[in-house]
N, C-alpha and C positions, 0 to 999 in steps of 0.2 A: 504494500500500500504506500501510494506516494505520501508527502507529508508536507505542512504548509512551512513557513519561515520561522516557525516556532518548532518545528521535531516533532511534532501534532500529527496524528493521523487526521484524513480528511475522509469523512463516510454520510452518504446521506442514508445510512442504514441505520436504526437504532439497535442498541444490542441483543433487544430482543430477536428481531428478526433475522437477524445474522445467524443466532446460536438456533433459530429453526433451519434457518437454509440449510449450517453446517451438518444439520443432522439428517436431514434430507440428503445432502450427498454424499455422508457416510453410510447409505442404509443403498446406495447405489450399486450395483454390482460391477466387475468386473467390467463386462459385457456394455450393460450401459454409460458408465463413463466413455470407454471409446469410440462406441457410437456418436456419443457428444462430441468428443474430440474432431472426428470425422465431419459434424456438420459443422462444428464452426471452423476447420479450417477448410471446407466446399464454400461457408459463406464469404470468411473471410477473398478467397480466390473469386467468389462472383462479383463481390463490392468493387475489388480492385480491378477487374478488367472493368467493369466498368465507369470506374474511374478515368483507365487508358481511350476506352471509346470518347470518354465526353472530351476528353483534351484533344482528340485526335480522331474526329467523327469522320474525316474521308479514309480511313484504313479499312482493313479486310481483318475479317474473321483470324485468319492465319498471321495477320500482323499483329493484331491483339494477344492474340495466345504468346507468339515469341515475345513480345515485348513484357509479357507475365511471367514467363521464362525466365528471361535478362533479366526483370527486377527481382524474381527471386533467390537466384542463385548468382548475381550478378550486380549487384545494386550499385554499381562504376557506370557509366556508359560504355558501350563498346566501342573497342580502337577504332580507326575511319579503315574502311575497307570490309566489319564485317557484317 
């Protein structure tokens, strides 16, 4: 948890509701946490090409994907030529 200019945590959770969540995702199985896992990093990867499209609405489908590629494993630009 990030924390403000005092070493403060910052939560708009009250403690209540946190010690429910944590017990909800301790009561998770195996199986379902990486399920989870799974959608949010599909959503995470839909947010961001779409991202790429609005910055860049004349490319292609195929430019998209590569350029999701290059920033994930790549987050440099790539050298001129590739």
């Amino acid at each position: 948890m990030r924390g403000n200019i005092f070493g403060m945590g910052i939560s708009d959770t009250t403690s209540e509701a946190a010690a429910i969540q944590l017990r909800i995702e301790r009561a998770k199985t195996g199986e379902e946490r990486l399920i989870e896992a799974f959608e949010m990093s599909l959503f995470m990867r839909e947010l961001s090409a779409a991202g790429i499209r609005d910055a860049h609405p004349d490319w292609t489908e195929a430019q998209v994907r590569r350029e999701l590629l290059r920033f994930a494993f790549l987050p440099d630009p790539l050298p001129p030529g590739l």
